[in-house]
Backbone as numpy.savetxt, mean C-alpha at the origin, in Angstrom:
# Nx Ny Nz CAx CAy CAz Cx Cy Cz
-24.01 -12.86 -10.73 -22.84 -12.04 -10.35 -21.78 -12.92 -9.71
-20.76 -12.43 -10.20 -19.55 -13.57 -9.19 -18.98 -12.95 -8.48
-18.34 -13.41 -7.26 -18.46 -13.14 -6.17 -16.72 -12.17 -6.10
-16.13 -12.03 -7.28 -15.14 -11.14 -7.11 -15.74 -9.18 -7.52
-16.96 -9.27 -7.69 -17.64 -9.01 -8.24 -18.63 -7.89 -6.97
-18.46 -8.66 -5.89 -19.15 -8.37 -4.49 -18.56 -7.00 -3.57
-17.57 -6.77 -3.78 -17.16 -5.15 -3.78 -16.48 -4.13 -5.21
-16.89 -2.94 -5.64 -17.57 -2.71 -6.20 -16.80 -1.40 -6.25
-16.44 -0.66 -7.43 -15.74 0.91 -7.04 -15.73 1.64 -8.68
-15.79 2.63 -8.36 -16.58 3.58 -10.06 -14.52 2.75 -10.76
-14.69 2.08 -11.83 -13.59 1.78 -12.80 -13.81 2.57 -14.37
-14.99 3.53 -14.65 -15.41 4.10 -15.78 -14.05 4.64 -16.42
-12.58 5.10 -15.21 -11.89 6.09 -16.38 -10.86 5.20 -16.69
-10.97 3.50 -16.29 -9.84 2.83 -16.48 -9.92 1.47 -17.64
-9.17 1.00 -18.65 -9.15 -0.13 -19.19 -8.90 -0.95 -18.90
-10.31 -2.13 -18.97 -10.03 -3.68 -18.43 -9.18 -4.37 -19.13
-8.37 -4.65 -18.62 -7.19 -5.49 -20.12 -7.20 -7.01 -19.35
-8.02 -7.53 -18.12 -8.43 -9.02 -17.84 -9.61 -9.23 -16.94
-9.97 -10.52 -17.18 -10.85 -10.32 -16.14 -11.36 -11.86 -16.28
-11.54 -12.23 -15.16 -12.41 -13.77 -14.98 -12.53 -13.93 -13.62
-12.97 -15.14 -12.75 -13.81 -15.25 -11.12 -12.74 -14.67 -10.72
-11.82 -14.89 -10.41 -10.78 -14.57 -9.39 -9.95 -13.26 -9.42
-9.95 -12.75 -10.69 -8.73 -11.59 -10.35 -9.64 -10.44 -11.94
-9.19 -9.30 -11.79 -9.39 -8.07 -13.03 -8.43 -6.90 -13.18
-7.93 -7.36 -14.21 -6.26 -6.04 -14.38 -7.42 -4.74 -14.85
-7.16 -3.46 -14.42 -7.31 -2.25 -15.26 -6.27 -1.60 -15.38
-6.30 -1.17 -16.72 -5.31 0.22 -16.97 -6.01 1.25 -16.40
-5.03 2.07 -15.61 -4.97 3.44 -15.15 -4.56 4.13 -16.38
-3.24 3.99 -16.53 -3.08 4.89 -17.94 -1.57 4.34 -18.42
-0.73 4.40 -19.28 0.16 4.10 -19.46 1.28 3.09 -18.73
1.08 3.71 -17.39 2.10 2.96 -16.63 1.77 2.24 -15.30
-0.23 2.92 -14.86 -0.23 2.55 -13.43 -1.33 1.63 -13.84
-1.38 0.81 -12.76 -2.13 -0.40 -12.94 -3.45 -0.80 -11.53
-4.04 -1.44 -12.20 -5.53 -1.39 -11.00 -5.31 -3.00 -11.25
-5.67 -3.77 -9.84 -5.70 -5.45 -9.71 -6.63 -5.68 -8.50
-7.99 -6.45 -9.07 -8.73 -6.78 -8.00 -8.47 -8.46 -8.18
-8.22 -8.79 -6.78 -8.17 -10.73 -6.44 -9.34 -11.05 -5.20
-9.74 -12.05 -5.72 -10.88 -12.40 -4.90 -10.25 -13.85 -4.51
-9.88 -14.28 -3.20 -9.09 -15.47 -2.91 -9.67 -16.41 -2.50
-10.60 -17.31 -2.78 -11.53 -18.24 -2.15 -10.73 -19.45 -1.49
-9.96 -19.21 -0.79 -9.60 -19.75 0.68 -9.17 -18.55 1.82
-8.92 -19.10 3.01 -8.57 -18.33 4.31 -7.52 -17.14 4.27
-7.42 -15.74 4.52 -6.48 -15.30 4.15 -5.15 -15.93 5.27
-4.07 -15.51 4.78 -2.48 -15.75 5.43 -1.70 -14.73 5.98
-3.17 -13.87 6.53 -2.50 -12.88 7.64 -2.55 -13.42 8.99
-1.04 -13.35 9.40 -0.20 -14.05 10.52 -0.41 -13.20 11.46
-0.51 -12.01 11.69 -0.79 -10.97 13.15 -1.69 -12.00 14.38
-1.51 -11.21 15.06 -1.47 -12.72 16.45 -2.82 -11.49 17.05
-3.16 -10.25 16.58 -4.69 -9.73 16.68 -4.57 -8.85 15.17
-5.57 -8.07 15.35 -5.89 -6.67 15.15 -5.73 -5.63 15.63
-4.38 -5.18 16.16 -4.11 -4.22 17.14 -3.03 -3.54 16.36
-2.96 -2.34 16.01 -2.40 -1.57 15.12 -0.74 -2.07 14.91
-0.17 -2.14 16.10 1.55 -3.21 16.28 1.11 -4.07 15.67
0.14 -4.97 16.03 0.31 -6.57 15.48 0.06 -6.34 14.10
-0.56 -5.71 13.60 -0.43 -5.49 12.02 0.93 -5.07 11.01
1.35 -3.57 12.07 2.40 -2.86 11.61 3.81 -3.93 11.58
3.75 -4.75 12.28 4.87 -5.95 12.53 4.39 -6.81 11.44
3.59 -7.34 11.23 3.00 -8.36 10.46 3.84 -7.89 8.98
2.97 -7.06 8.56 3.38 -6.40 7.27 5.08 -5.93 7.36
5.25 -5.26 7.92 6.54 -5.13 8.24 7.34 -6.69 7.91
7.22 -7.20 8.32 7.85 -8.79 8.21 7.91 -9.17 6.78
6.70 -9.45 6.27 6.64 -9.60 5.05 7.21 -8.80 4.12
7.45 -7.49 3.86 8.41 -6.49 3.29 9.66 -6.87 3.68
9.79 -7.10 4.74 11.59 -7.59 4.92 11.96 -8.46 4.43
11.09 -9.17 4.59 11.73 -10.96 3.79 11.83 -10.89 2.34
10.71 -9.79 2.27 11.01 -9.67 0.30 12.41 -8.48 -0.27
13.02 -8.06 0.88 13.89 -6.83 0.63 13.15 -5.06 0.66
11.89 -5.19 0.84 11.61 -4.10 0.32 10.81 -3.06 1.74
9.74 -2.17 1.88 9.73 -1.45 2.96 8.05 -1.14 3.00
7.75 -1.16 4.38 6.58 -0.30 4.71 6.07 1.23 4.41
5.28 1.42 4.21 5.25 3.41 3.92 3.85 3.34 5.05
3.06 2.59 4.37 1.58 2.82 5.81 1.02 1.40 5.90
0.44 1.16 7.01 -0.27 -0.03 7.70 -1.23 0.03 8.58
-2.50 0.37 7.98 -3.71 0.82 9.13 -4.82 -0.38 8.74
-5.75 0.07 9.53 -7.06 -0.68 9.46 -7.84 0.49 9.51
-8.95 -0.32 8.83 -9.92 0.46 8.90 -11.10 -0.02 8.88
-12.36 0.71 8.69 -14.12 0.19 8.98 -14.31 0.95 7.80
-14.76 -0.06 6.67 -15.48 0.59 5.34 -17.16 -0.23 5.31
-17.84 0.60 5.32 -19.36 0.04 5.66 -19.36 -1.14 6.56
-18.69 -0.96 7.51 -18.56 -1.70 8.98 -17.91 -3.31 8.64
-17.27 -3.28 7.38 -16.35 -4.48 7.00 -14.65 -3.99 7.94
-13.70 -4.76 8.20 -12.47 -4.46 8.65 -12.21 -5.06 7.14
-10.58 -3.81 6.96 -10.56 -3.32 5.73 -8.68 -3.11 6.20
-7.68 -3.57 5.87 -6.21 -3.51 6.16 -5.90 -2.69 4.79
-5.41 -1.56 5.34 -5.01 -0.93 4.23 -3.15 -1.06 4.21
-2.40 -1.14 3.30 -0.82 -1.04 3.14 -0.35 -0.50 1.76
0.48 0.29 2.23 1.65 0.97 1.19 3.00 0.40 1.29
3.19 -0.46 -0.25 4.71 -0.71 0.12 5.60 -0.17 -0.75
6.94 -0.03 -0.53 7.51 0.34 -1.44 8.95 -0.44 -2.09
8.69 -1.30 -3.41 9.32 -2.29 -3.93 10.80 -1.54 -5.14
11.64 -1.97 -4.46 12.61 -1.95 -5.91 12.69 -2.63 -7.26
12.90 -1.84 -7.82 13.31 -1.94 -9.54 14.58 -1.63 -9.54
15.10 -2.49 -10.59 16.28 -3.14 -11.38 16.18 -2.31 -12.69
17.30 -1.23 -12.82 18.33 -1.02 -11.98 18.29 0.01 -11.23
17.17 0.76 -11.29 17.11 1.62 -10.52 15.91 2.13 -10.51
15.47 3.18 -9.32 13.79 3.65 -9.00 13.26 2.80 -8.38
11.58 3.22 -7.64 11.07 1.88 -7.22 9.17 1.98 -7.93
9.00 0.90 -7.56 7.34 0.76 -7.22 6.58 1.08 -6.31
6.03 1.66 -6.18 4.50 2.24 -4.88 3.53 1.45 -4.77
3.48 0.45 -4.28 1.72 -0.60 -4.53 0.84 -0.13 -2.71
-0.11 0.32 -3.40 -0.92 0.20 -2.22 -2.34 -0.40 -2.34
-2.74 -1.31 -1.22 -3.68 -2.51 -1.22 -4.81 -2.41 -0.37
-5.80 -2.64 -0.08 -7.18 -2.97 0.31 -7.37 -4.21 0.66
-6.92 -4.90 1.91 -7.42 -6.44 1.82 -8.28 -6.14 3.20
-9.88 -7.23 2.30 -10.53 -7.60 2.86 -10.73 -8.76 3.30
-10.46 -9.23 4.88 -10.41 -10.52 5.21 -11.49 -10.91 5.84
-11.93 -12.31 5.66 -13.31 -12.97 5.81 -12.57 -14.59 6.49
-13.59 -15.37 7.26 -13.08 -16.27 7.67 -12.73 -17.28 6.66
-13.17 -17.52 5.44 -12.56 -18.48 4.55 -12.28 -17.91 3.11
-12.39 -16.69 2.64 -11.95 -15.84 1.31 -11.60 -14.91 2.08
-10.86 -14.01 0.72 -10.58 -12.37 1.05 -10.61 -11.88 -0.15
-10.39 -10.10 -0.44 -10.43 -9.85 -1.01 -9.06 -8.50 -1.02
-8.18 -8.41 -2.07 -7.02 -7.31 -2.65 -7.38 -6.35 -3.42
-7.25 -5.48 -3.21 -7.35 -3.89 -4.57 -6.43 -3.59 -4.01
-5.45 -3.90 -5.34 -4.10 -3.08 -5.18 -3.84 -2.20 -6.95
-3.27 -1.31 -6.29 -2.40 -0.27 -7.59 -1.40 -0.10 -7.08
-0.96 -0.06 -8.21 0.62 -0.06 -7.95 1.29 1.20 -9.17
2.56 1.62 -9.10 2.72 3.29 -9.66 4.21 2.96 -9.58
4.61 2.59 -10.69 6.19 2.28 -10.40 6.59 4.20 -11.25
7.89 4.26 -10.59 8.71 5.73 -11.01 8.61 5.52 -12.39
8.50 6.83 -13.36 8.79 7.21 -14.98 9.70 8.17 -15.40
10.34 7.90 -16.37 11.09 8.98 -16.70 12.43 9.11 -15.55
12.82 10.50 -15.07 14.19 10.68 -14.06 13.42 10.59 -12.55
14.37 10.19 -12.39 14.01 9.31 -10.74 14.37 9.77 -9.78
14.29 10.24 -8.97 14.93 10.76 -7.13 14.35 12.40 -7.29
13.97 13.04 -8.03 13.71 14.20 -8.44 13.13 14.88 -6.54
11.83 13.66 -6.41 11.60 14.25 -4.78 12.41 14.26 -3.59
13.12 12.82 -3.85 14.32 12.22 -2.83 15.15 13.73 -3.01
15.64 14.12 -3.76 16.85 15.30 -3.79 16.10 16.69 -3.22
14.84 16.80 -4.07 14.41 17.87 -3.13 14.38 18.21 -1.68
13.58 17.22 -1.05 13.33 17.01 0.32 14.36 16.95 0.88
15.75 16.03 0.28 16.89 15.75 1.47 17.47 17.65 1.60
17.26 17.84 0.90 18.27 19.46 0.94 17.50 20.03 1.39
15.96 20.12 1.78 15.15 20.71 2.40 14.97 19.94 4.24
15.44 18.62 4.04 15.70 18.09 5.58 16.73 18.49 5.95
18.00 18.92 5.33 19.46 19.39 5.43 19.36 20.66 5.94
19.07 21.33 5.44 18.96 23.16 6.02 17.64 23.08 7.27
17.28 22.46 7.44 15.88 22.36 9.10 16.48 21.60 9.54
17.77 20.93 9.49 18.47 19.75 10.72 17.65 18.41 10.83
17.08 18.21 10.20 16.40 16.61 10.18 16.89 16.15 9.58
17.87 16.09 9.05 18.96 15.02 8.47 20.53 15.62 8.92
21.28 14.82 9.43 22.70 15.10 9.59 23.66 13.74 8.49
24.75 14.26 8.31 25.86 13.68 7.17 26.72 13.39 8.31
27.39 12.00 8.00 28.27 11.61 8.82 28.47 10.20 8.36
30.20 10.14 8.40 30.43 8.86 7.55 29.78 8.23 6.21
29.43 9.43 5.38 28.90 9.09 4.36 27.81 8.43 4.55
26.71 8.69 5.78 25.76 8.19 6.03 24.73 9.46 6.64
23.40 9.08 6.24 22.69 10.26 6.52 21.56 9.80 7.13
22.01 10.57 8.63 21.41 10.10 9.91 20.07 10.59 10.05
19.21 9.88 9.68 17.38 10.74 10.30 16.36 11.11 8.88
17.69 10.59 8.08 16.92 10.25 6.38 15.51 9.19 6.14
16.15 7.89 6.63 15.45 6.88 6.61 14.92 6.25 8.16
13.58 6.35 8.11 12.77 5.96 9.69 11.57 4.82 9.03
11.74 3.75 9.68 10.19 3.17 10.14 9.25 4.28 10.42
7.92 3.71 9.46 6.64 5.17 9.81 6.48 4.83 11.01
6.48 3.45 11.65 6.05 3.28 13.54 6.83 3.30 14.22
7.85 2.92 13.93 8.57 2.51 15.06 10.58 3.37 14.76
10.92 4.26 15.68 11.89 4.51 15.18 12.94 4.15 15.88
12.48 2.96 16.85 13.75 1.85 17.50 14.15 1.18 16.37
13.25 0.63 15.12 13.61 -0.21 13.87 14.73 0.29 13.03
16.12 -0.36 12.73 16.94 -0.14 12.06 16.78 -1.11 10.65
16.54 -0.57 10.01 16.82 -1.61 8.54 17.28 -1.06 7.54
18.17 -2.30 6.35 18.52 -1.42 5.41 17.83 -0.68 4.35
16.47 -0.89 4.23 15.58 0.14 3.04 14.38 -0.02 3.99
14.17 1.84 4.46 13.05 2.10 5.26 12.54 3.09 4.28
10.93 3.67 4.70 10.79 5.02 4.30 11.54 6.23 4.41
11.77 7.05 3.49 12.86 7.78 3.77 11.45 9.31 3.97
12.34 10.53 4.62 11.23 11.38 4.92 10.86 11.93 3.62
10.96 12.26 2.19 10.64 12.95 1.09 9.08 12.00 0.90
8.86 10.82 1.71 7.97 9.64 1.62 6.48 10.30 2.26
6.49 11.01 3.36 5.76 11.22 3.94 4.56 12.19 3.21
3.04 12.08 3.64 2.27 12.36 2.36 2.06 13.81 2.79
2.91 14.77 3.50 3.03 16.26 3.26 3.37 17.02 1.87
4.18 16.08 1.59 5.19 16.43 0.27 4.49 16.40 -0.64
3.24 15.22 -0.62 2.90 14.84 -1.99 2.18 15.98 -2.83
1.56 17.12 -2.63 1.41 18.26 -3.10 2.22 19.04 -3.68
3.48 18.60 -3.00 4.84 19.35 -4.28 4.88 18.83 -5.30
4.48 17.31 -5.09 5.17 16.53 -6.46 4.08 15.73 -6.92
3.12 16.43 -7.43 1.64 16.00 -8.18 1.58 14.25 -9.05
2.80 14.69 -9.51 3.18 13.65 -10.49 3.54 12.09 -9.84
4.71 12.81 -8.81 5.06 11.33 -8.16 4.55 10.28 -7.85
4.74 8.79 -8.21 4.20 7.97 -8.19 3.75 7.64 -6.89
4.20 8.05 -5.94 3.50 7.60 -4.60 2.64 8.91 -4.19
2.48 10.00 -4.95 1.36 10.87 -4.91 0.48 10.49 -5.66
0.66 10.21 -6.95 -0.48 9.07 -7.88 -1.40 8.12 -7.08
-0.48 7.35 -6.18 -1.24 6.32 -5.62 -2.31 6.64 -4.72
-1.30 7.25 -3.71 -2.36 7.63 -3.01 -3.67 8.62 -3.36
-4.00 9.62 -4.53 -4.85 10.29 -4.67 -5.93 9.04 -5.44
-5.24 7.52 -6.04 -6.03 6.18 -6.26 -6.83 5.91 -5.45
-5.88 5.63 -3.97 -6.62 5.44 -3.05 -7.60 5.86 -2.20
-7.48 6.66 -2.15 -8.33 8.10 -1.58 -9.13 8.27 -2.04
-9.77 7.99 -3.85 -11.07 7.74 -4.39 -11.14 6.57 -4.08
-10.42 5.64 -4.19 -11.52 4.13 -4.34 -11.79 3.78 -2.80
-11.26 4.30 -1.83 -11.83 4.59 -0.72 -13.12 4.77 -0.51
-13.32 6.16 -0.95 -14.39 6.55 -0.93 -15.51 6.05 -1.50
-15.49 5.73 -2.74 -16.17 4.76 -3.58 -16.93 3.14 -3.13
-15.97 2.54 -2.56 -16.03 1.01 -1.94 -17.37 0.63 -1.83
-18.09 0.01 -2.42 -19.65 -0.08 -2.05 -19.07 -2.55 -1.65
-19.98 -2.78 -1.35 -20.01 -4.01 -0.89 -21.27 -4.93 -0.74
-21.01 -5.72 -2.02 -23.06 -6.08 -1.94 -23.57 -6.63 -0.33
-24.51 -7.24 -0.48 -25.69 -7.22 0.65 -24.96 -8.67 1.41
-24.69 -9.36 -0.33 -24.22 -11.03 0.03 -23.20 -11.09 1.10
-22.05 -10.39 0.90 -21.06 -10.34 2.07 -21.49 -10.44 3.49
-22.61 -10.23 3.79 -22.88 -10.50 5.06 -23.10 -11.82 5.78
-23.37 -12.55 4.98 -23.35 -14.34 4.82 -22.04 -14.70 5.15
-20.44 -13.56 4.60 -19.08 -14.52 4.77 -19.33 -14.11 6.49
-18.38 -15.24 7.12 -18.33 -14.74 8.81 -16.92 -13.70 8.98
-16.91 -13.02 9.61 -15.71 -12.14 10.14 -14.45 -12.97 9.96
-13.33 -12.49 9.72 -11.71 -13.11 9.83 -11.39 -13.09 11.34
-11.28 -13.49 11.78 -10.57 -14.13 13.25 -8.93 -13.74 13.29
-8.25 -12.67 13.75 -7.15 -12.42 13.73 -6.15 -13.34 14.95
-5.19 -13.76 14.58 -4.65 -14.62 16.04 -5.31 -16.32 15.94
-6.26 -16.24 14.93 -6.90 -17.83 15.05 -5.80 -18.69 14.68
-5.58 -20.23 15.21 -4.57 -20.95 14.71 -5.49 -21.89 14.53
């Protein structure tokens, strides 16, 4: 068995279209995509701990520098492994975006990524328009200067001003209106392979990731 190989999640309804030690594309279906990477060196998460800020900043950072935005940034305990879960949300040219949300498992000298990703199909903003006219009439959004105040928030922090944040149609209340939407797609991905995650025996041999280690 190879060692990308060492966590483990039901793939029966998806097509392998690659696969060798290090990485395995599946088709989801037409448009969404499944990517496991197995990184056999140290991961290059910079957080100075494991403390929900030092993550939410971490990631945060990295989305900024690429132009693009946070949606979620947690940790978690999956069969007592620490398990960084993130939702980002990437632009497309010329318009719409991408939803990728990831699974990295960090170990003191490998890690491991499950990411899917769910870029928009077909007409685009369909939820964005709903929600804003539904934040418009409940006062969670005000118009002013052609700018719309209380639209777009950091999920943590709402001292953070930037130019592409989560906007509220983002938040996963909604996603039951809009079955289809690609960041409802994702997350109902995630939410099984969550559950699913099995992790052979071998992993217990890698040592823990050291957050803050220099």
């Amino acid at each position: 068995m190879e060692k990308i190989d060492y966590i483990s999640f039901n793939t029966h309804n998806y097509e392998l279209d690659f696969s060798d030690s290090s990485k395995k594309v599946f088709y989801i279906n037409d448009y969404d995509d499944l990517i496991v990477n197995y990184f056999d060196l140290p991961p290059d998460i910079t957080a100075k701990d494991d403390s929900a800020k030092s993550l939410q900043d971490n990631y945060r950072n990295v989305a900024v520098e690429a132009g693009d935005a946070i949606i979620e940034v947690s940790k978690l305990k999956i069969n007592s492994y620490t398990v960084i879960k993130t939702i980002f949300k990437f632009k497309l040219s010329p318009s719409g975006v991408v939803y990728i949300g990831s699974y990295t498992i960090p170990f003191d000298k490998c890690s491991y990524v499950i990411k899917i990703q769910c870029p928009e199909i077909g007409t685009t903003g369909i939820r964005d328009s709903a929600v804003f006219e539904l934040a418009l009439r409940k006062g969670l959004v005000e118009l002013s200067n052609n700018t719309a105040k209380g639209w777009m928030k950091d999920p943590y922090d709402e001292n953070i001003d930037l130019p592409y944040m989560m906007n509220l149609s983002e938040k996963e209340e909604y996603d039951k209106m809009f079955p289809e939407h690609p960041l409802s797609r994702l997350r109902k991905y995630l939410a099984d392979l969550e559950k699913e995650m099995k992790f052979d025996e071998r992993l217990k041999n890698e040592n823990d990731f050291i957050f803050g280690k220099k």
